[in-house]
C-alpha positions, 0 to 999 in steps of 0.5 A: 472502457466505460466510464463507469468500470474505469470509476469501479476499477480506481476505486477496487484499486485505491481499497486495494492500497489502503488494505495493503498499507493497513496491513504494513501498519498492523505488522509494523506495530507487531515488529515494534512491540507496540499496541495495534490500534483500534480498526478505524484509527488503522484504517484512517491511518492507512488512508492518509498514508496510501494517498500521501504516498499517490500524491508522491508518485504522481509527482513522479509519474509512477502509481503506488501499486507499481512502485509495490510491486517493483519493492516486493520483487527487488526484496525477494531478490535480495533475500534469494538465497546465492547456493 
C-alpha cells in the first residue's frame, strides 16, 4: 500500500469518527432536551471527544471504530428480543 492511500484511508477514517460522535452529540442534546449547538461548536466538539477517545484506546491498544462496532453489536444483543 502506498503511502499516500494509507495517509487518505487515516484520514476518511478519522472523518468517519468524528461524524459518527457529532451525531452521538446531536442526539445526545435531543435526549437531554437541551438546545443543539451551532455546527462548528459540534464539530470541535466531536473532534476533541473522538481524539480523546483515539488517545484512550491506543493506550489500550484498540482503534475506536472497533471499540464501536463491539459496543453496537453487544447493544443489538441486549436489546433482542428472548421470544
Amino acid at each position: 500500500m502506498t503511502k499516500d492511500i494509507k495517509h487518505d484511508l487515516k484520514k476518511l477514517a478519522k472523518e468517519t469518527e468524528v461524524m459518527l460522535t457529532e451525531s452521538i452529540l446531536r442526539w445526545r442534546h435531543k435526549k437531554e432536551g437541551g438546545e443543539i449547538p451551532d455546527k462548528e461548536t459540534l464539530k470541535r466538539d466531536s473532534r476533541l471527544i473522538a481524539d480523546k477517545a483515539n488517545r484512550i484506546l491506543s493506550q489500550k491498544g484498540k482503534s475506536i471504530l472497533k471499540e464501536i462496532k463491539r459496543a453496537y453489536r453487544e447493544g443489538k444483543k441486549w436489546g433482542e428480543s428472548s421470544d
